[in-house]
C-alpha positions as CSV (number, residue, x, y, z in Angstrom):
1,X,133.7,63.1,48.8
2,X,135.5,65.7,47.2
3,X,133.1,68.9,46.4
4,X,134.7,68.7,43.0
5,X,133.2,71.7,40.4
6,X,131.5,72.8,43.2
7,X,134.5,73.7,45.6
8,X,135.0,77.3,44.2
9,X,131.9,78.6,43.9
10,X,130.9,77.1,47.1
11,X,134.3,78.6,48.8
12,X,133.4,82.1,47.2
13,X,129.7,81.9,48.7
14,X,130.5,81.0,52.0
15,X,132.9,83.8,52.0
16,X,130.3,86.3,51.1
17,X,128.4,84.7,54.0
18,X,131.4,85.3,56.3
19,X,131.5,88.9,55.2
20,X,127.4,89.8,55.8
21,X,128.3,88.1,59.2
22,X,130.8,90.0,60.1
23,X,128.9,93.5,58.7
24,X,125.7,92.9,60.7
25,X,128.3,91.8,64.2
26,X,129.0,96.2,63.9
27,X,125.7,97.0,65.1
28,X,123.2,95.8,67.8
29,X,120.2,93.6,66.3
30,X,116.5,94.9,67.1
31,X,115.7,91.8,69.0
32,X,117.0,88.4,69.5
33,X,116.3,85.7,67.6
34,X,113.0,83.6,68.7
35,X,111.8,80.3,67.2
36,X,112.2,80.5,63.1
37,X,109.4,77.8,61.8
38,X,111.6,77.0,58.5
39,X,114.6,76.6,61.1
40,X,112.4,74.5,63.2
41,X,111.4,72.4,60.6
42,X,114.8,71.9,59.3
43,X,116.4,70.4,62.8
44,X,113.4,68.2,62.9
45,X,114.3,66.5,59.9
46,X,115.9,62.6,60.0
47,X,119.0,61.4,58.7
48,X,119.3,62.7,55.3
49,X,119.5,59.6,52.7
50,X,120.9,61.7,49.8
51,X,122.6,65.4,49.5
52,X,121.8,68.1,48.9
53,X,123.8,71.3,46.9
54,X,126.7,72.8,49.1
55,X,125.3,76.1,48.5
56,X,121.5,75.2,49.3
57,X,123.5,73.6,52.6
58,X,125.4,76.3,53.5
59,X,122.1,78.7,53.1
60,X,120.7,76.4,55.7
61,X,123.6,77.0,58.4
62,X,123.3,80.4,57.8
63,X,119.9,80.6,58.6
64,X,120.8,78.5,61.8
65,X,123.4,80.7,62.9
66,X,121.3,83.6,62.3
67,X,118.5,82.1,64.5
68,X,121.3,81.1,67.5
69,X,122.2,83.9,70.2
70,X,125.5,85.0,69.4
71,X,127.9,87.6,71.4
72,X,129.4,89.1,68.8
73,X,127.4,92.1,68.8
74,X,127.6,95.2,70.7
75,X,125.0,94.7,72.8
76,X,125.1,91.6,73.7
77,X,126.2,91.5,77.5
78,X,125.1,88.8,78.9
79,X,128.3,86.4,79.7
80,X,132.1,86.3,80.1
81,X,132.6,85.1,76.4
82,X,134.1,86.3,73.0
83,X,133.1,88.4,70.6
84,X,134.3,86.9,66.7
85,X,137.1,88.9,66.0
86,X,137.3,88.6,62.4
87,X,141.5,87.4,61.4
88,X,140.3,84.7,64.4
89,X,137.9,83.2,62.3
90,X,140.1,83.3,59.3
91,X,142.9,81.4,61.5
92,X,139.9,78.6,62.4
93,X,139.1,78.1,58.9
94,X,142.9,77.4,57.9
95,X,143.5,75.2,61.1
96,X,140.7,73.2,60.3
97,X,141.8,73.0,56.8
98,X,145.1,71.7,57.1
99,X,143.5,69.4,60.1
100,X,147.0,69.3,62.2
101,X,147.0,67.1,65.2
102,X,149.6,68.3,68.1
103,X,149.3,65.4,69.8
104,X,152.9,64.1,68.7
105,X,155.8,66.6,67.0
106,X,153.6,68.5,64.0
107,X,156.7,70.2,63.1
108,X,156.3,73.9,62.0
109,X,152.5,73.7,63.9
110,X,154.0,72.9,66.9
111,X,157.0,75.7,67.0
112,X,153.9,78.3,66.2
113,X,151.6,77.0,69.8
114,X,155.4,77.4,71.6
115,X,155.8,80.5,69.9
116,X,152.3,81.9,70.8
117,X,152.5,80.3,74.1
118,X,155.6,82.9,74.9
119,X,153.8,85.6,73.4
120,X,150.9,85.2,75.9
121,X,152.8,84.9,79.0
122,X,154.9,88.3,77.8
123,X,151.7,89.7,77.2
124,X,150.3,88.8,80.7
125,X,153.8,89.5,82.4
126,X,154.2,85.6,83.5
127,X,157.3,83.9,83.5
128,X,156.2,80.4,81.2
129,X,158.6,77.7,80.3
130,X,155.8,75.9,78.9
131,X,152.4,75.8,77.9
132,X,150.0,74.5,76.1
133,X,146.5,75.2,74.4
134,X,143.6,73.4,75.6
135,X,139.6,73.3,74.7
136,X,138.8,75.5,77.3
137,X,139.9,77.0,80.9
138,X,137.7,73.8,82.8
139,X,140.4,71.8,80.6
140,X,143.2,74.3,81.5
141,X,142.2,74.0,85.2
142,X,141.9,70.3,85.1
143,X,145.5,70.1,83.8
144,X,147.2,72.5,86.0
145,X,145.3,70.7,89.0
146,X,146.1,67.2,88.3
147,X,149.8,68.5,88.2
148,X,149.3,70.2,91.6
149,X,147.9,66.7,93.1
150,X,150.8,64.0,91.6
151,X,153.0,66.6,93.4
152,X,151.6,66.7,96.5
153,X,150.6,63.0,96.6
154,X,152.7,61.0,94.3
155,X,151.3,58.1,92.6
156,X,147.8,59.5,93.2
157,X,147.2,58.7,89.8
158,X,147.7,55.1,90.0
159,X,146.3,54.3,93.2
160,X,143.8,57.2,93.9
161,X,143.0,59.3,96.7
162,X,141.8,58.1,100.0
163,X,138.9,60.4,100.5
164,X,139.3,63.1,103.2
165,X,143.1,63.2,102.8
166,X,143.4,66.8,100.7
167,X,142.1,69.6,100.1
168,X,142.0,72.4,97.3
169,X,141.7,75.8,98.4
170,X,139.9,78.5,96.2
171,X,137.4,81.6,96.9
172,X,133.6,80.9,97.6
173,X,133.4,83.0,94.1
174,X,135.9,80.8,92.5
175,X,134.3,78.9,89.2
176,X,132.4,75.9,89.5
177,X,135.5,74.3,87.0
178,X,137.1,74.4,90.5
179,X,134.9,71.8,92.3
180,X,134.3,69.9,88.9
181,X,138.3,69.1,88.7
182,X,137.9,68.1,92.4
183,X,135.5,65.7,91.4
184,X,137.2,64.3,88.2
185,X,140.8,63.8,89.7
186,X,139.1,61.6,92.8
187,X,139.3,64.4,95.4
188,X,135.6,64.7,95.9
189,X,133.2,67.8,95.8
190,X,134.2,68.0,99.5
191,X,138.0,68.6,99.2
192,X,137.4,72.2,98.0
193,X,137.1,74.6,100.4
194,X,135.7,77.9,99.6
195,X,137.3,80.8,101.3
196,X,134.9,83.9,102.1
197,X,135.7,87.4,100.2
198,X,136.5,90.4,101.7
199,X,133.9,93.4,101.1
200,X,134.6,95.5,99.0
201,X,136.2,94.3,96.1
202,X,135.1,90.7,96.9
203,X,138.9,88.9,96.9
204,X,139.6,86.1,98.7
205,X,140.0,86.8,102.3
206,X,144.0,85.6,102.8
207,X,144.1,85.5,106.6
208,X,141.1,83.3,106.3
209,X,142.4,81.0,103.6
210,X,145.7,80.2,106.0
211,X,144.5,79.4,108.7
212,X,142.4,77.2,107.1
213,X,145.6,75.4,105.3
214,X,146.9,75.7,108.9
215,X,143.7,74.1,110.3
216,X,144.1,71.1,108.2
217,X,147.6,70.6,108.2
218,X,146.8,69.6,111.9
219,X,144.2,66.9,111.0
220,X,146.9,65.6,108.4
221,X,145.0,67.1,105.3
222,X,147.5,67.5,102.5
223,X,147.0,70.7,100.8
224,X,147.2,70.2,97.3
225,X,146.9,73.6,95.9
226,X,145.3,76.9,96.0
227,X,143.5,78.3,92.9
228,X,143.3,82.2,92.7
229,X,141.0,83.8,90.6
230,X,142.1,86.8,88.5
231,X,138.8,87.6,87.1
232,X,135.4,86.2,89.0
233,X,132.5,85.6,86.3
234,X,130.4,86.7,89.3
235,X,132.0,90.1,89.8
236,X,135.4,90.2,88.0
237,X,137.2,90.3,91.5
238,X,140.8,89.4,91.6
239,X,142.4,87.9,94.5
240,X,145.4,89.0,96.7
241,X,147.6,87.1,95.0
242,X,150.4,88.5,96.2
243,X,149.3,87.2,99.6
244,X,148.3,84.0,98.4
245,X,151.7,83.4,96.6
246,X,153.2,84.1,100.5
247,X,151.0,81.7,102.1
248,X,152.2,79.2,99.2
249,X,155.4,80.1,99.3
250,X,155.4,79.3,103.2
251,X,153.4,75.8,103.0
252,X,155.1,74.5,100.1
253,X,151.8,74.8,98.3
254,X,151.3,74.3,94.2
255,X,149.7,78.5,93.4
256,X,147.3,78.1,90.1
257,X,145.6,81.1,89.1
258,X,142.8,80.5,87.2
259,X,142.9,83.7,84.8
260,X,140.3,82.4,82.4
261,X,138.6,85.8,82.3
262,X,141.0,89.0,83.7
263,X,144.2,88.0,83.0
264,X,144.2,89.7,79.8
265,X,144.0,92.8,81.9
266,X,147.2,92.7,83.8
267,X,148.7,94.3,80.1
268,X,146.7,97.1,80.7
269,X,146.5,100.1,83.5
270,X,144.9,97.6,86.0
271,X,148.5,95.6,85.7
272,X,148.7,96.1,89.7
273,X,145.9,94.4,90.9
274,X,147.4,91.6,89.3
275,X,151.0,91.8,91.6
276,X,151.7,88.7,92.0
277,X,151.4,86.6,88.8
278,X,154.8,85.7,88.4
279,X,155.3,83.6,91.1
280,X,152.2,81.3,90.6
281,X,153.1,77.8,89.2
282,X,150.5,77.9,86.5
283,X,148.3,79.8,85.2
284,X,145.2,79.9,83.0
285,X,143.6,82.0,79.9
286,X,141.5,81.8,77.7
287,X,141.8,84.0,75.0
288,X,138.5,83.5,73.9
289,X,137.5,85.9,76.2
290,X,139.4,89.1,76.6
291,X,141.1,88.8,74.0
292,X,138.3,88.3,71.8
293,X,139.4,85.2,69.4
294,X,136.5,82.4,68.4
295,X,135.8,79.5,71.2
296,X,138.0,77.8,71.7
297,X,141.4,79.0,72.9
298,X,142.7,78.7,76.2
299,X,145.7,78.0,77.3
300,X,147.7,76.6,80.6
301,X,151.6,78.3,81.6
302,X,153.7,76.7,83.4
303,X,157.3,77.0,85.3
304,X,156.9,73.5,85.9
305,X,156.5,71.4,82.8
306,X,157.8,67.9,84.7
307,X,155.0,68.6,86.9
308,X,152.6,68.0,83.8
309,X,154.9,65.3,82.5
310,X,154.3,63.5,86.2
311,X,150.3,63.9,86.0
312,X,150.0,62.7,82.2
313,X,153.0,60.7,80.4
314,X,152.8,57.3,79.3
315,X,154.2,54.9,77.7
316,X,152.2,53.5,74.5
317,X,153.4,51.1,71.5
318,X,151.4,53.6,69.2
319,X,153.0,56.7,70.1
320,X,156.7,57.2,69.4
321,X,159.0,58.4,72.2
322,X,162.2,59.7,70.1
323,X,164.9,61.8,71.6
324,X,164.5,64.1,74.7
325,X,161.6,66.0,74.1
326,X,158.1,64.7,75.5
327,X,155.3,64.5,72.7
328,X,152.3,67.2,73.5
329,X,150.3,64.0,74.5
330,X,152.4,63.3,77.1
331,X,151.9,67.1,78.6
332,X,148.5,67.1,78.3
333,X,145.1,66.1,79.2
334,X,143.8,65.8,75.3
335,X,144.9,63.1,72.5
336,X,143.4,64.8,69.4
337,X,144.6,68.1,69.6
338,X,143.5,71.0,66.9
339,X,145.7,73.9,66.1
340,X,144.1,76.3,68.5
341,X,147.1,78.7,68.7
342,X,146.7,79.7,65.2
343,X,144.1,82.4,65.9
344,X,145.7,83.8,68.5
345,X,149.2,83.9,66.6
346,X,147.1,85.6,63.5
347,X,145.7,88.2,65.8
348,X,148.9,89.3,67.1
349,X,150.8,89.1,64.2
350,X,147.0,91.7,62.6
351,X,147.1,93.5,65.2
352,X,149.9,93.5,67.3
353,X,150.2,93.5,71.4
354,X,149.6,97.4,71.5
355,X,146.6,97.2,69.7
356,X,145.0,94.2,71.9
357,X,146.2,96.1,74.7
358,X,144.5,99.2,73.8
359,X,141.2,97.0,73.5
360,X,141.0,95.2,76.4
361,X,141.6,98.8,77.7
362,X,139.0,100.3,75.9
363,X,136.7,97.7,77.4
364,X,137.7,98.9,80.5
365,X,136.6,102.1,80.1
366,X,133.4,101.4,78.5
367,X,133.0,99.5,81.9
368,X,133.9,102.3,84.0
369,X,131.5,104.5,82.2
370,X,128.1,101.9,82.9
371,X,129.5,102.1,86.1
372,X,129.6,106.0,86.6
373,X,126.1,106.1,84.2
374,X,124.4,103.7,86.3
375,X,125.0,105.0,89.9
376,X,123.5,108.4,88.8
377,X,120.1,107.2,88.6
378,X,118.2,107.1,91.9
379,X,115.9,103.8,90.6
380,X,119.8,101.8,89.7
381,X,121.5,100.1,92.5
382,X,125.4,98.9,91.9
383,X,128.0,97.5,94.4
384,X,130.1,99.6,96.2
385,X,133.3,98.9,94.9
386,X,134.2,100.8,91.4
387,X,134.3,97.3,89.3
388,X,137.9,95.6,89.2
389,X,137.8,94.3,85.8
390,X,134.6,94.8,83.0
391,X,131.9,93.1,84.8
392,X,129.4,95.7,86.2
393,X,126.5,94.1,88.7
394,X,123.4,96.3,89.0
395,X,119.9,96.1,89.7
396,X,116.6,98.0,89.6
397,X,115.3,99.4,92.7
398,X,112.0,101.4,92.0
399,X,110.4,102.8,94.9
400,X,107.9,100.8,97.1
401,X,108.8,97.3,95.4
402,X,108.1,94.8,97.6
403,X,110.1,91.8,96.1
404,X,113.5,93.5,95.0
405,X,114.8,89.8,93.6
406,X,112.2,88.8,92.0
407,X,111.4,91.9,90.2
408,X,115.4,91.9,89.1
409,X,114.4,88.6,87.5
410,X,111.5,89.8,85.9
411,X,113.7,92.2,84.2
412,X,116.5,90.1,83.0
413,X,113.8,88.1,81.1
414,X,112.2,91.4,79.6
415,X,115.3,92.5,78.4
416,X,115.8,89.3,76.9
417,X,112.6,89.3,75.1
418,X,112.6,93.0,74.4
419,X,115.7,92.2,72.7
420,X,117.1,95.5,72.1
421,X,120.0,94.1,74.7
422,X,120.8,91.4,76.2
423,X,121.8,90.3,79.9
424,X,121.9,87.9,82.0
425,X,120.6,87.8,85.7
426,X,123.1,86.8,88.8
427,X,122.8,85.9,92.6
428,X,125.1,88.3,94.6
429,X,125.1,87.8,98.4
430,X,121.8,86.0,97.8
431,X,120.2,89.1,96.3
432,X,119.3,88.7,92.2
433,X,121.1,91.5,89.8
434,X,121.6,92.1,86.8
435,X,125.3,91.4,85.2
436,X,125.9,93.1,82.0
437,X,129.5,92.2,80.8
438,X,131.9,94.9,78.8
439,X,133.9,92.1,76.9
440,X,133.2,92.9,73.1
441,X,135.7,96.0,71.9
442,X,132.6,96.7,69.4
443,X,130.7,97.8,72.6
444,X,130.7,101.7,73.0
445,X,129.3,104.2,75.7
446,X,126.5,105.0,73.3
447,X,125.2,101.2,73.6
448,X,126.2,101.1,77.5
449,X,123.5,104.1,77.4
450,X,120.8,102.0,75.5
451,X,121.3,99.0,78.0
452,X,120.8,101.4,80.6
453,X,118.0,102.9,79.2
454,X,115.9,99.4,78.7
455,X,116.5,98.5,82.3
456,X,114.5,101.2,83.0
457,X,112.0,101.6,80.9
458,X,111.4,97.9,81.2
459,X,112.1,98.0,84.8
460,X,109.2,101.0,85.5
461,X,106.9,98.6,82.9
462,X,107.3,96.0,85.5
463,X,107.1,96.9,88.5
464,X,103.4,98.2,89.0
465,X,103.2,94.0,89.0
466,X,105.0,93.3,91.9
């Protein structure tokens, strides 16, 4: 199984393939990718009997990957996601190599995670005695929540949760990961309750959110926690949490915030709207996001490791319990864990803090700009509200339309075909927009203008059909 006399040439091709991948990430394509027949043809084909030339193989993935929608280039602004920075990719391919598990003690591997793990809550500004990287902020959330519900009703996890009995609390904005974790830790779909947002800036309404803990609390409802966004993928609002950590605070209430998306930010000028953060008892990030390393990297702080230690250890006659320290398995949700931390570490050990601080700022102000750009034209519509974090909703409003929403829909799929960006659509207040998203630091003002540009042209193309 070894590629033998094959293993250097094949490790020197693949790494010119890296390299023409990461060249062609530095400038927008002409149009997405459509249906390639040769690709086509090749993921119709059965189980292959014999194999074929690493080389001839790897061609074939490249041709894949080529034909996939990716978001590592500039203008592609259609989700909350990451954007390939390169030492990241360099960190997967050694992690994978090497193939360490940190699922028990993996010795140097598992002082580098704790190591990163304190890097990333100095960088956020929260005060971690724990943490650990997971597949993904659903995961993150998952584990932070189940923590949350074996305090607030011990044993849950043994004998269940009679339905009706708790509640999460989380914005109407909050992300559907939310309500999945409800579901999966026995809560039910029910238990969440989604707090309206306050207009402008679309955080979670506080005085509505306690006296709906209050509310329960009389019917016998235990809370079990509140989740508080820093980041909505909808708008990239961020909650009061400040005001949320008060109502916790006075309720005796487990505060998660779920900073999949903006937490990166609170390094940066916007640290304020992120007051707060240090008194939450978890949080989540995934750096995959904003701070730009390959899926997948999240990670879940803590101040209150037992609390994870309640929700997941065990006892097993294949896993070694030695000394006073808990095995990883024991912490978290996942078995089989992958060295996830090692891109991160690489990345701030490349680049340093400063520099992914300066980033995620310029990201911001590439943001700001589509913002300022946008609002000038009479036929572009955005919110209100100056946008919190990089996320900048907009639609096209050309004069005498008589279906606003359904022409906005129209035009997300034009762009998409067009090709020269790419966005995706979004349901605001039941209205449809547009939601580009300023999360790649390759994206400049100059592409922000181009974006622009096509929802207008396109938009004007359109709507003589409405």
């Amino acid at each position: 199984m070894r590629l033998g006399a094959d293993r250097a040439p094949t490790l020197e091709y693949a790494a010119f393939l890296v390299q023409a991948a990461w060249a062609s990430f530095d400038s927008a394509r002409m149009r997405e990718p459509d249906g390639n027949p040769d690709v086509l043809r090749l993921l119709s084909a059965g189980l292959p009997l014999h194999g074929t030339p690493p080389i001839d193989a790897l061609d074939e993935a490249r041709s894949v990957l080529d034909h996939s929608l990716a978001q590592a280039r500039p203008r592609f602004l259609a989700y909350v996601g990451s954007s390939g920075l390169e030492i990241g990719a360099i960190g997967d391919l050694l992690a994978h190599s090497y193939d360490v598990n940190l699922a028990l003690d993996a010795r140097a591997a598992t002082l580098l995670e704790e190591q990163t793990v304190r890097w990333l809550a100095d960088f956020v500004g929260y005060p971690a005695t724990a943490g650990w990287f997971t597949s993904g902020g659903t995961v993150s959330n998952l584990s932070a929540l189940a923590a949350a519900r074996e305090r607030s009703l011990p044993g849950a996890r043994t004998a269940g949760v009679t339905p009706g009995s708790a509640a999460i609390y989380c914005s109407a904005e909050a992300h559907y990961s939310i309500t999945r974790t409800a579901e999966v830790l026995g809560l039910g779909s029910a238990a969440v309750r989604s707090i309206p947002v306050a207009l402008p800036n679309r955080g979670l309404d506080a005085a509505e959110l306690e006296s709906t803990i209050v509310a329960d609390l009389s019917q016998g409802i235990v809370p079990v926690a509140v989740v508080g966004t820093a980041g909505t993928t909808l708008t990239g609002a961020v909650d009061p949490l400040d005001s949320i950590a008060d109502i916790c605070s006075r309720h005796g209430i487990w505060f998660h915030i779920d900073g999949a998306y903006g937490l990166p930010a609170a390094s940066t000028s916007r640290a304020s709207v992120f007051s707060g953060v240090d008194r939450a008892d978890s949080v989540s990030i995934d750096a995959h996001k904003w701070m730009f390393v390959p899926k997948s990297c999240s990670a879940l702080l803590t101040r209150h490791p037992a609390a994870l230690a309640a929700a997941f250890a065990h006892d097993e006659a294949y896993v070694p319990h030695e000394g006073e320290v808990p095995n990883a398995v024991d912490m978290t949700l996942e078995y089989s864990r992958p060295l996830r931390a090692l891109k991160l570490w690489l990345a701030l050990r490349v680049h340093g803090s400063t520099q992914m601080r300066e980033a995620i700022e310029g990201t911001l102000d590439v943001a700001g700009y589509c913002y300022d750009q946008a609002r000038q034209f009479d036929d572009v519509q955005v919110l209100p509200a100056r946008p919190t974090l990089s996320t900048v909703p907009l639609r096209h409003i050309p004069q005498n339309c008589p279906d606003l929403d359904g022409h906005n829909r129209a035009l997300a799929a034009a762009i998409q075909v067009d090709g020269s960006s790419y966005v995706s659509p979004a349901v605001i207040d039941g209205e449809a927009w547009l939601r580009p998203c300023i999360m790649n630091f390759r994206t400049t003002t100059r592409d922000v203008d181009v974006f622009l540009g096509d929802v207008r042209r396109l938009g004007r193309r359109l709507c003589g059909r409405h």
